[in-house]
N, C-alpha and C positions, 0 to 999 in steps of 0.2 A: 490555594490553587484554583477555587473556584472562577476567575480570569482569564483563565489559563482555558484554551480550548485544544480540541482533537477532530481532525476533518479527513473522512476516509470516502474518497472519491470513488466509484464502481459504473464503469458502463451498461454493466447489466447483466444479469445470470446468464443469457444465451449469447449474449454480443461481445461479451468478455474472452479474452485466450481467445480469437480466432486461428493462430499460428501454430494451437494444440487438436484442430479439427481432424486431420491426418490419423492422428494418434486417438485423442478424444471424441469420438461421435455421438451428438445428439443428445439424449440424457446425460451420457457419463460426464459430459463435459460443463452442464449445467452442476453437474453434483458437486465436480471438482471445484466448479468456479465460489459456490457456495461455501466447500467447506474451509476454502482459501480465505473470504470474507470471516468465516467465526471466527478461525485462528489468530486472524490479525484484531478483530473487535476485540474477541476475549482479552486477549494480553494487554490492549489499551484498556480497557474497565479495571482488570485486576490492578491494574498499578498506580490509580488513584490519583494521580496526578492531574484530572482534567475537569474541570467543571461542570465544562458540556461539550459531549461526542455527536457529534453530524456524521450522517453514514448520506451522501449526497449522488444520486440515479436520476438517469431519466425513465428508468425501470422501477414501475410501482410495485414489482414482485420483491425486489432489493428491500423497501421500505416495508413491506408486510412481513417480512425475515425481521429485520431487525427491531421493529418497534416494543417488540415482546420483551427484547434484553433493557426497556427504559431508556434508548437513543433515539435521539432525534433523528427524522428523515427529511430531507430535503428535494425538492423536485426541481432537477436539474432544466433550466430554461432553455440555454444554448449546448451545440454541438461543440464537444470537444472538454481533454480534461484543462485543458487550460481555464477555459471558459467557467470551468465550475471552478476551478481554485477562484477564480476572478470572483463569480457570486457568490461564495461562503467565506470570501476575504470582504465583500462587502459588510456583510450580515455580521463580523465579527465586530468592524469597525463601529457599525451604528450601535451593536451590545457592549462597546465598548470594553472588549477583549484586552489584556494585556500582549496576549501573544497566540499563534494559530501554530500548532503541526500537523503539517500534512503528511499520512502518509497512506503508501499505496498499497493497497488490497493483495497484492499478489508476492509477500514476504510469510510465507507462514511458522516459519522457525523462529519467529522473534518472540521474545520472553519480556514480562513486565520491569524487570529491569533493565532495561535496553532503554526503554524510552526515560527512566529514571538517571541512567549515563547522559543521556543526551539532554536532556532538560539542566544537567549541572556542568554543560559546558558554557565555561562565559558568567561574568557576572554583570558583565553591561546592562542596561535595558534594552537599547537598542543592539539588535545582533540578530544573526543568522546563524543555525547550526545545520548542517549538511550529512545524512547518513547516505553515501553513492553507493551505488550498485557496482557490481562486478563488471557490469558490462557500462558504463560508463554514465548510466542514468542516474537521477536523485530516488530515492525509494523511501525517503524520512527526509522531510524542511523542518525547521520551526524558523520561523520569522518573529519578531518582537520589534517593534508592533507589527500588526498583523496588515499585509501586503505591502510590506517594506524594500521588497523588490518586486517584482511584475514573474507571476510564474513562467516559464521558459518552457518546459517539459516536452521533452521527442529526444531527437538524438543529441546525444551529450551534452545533458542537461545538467550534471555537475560542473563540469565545468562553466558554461554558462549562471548559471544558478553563482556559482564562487565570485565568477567577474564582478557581475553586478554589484555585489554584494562589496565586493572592493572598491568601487567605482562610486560605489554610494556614500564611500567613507563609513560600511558600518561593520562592527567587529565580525569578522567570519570565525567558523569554526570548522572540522571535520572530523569525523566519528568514524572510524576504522572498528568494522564490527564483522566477524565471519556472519552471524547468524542473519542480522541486518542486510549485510549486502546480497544476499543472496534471494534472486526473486526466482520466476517460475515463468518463461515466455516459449520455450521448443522443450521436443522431446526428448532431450538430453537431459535437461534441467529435471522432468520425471524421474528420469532413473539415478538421477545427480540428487533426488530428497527422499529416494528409496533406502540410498546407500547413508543416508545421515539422519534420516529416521527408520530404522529397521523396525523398531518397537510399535510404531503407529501410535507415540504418544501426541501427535497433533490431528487433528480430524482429516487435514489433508494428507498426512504418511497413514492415515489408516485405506482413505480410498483408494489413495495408491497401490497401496497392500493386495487390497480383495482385488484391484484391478493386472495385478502384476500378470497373469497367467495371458492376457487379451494386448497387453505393452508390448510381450514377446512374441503373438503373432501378429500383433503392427505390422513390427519391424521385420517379421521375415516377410510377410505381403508387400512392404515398402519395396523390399530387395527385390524381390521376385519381378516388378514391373523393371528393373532396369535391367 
């Protein structure tokens, strides 16, 4: 598997979740966005499957996080995640990668067997495997080879992401995963990973946790303005 790579895009501990700033302010929201990033590193390390993990920012703070756990960091050149899939689909190509998954920082219920599903969909070489979001986005690519289609990623990037991928004549797949699809972008989604992690067994159901008493005057301060 060492061929095999893992590429976890991150705008940045403060620049990240802006659509949580309401709810999250300032440190807390730095803390979350961090614990969001273990959750999703940890489970790609545990599950063994990758040779070399890229955690790729244009936030050197992102890179001084991660370097500790033995990933690679990468210093993202241009604006936008597109862009960086674009540069670490390069960087795979010249390493001569068999295959890239990308996936995104803001899934933290995903478990190392999740990506072990997904990696044994298809036996093609050439193929695309597709983990969507709930809400309509890609939240887990793997492509093989690596930039086999042009990343798409904004609004309904699954489907996009699938066309292509039909268009190019190369085997699709799709990955129907509760845990998987479920990312973290509004306030809802907070108390939507309260209710599915109560125990605080992922570092981000734990800040949640200690945060829970400051969520519920959010939301009555939210009210109160209307």
């Amino acid at each position: 598997m060492s061929d095999n790579w893992a590429v976890i895009p991150v705008r940045g501990l403060t620049e990240s979740k802006t659509r949580l700033s309401g709810s999250l302010q300032g440190d807390k929201r730095r803390i979350f966005v961090g614990a969001l990033l273990d959750d999703v590193l940890s489970s790609v390390i545990q599950s063994r499957l990758y040779g070399k993990i890229i955690v790729i920012s244009a936030d050197n703070n992102v890179g001084n996080r991660v370097r500790p756990q033995g990933v690679s960091f990468v210093k993202q050149t241009n604006v936008g995640l597109n862009r960086a899939i674009d540069q670490t689909n390069r960087l795979a190509v010249e390493g001569r990668a068999r295959s890239v998954t990308t996936i995104l920082a803001d899934i933290p219920l995903i478990e190392p067997r999740d990506f072990k599903e997904l990696s044994n969909l298809g036996s093609a070489i050439q193929r695309v495997v597709i983990a969507p979001s709930l809400k309509g986005g890609t939240n887990v690519m793997l492509t093989s080879p690596p930039g086999a289609i042009s990343p798409s990623y904004g609004r309904w990037s699954y489907s996009k992401h699938l066309r292509q991928a039909q268009v190019s004549g190369l085997n699709a797949y799709s990955m129907s995963n509760p845990r998987v699809s479920f990312d973290i972008d509004t306030r809802s989604d907070l108390l939507e990973l309260r209710l599915r992690d109560p125990q605080g067994k992922t570092a981000s159901g734990r800040v949640i946790g200690e945060l829970g008493p400051y969520l519920m005057e959010s939301r009555v301060s939210l009210s109160s303005v209307h």
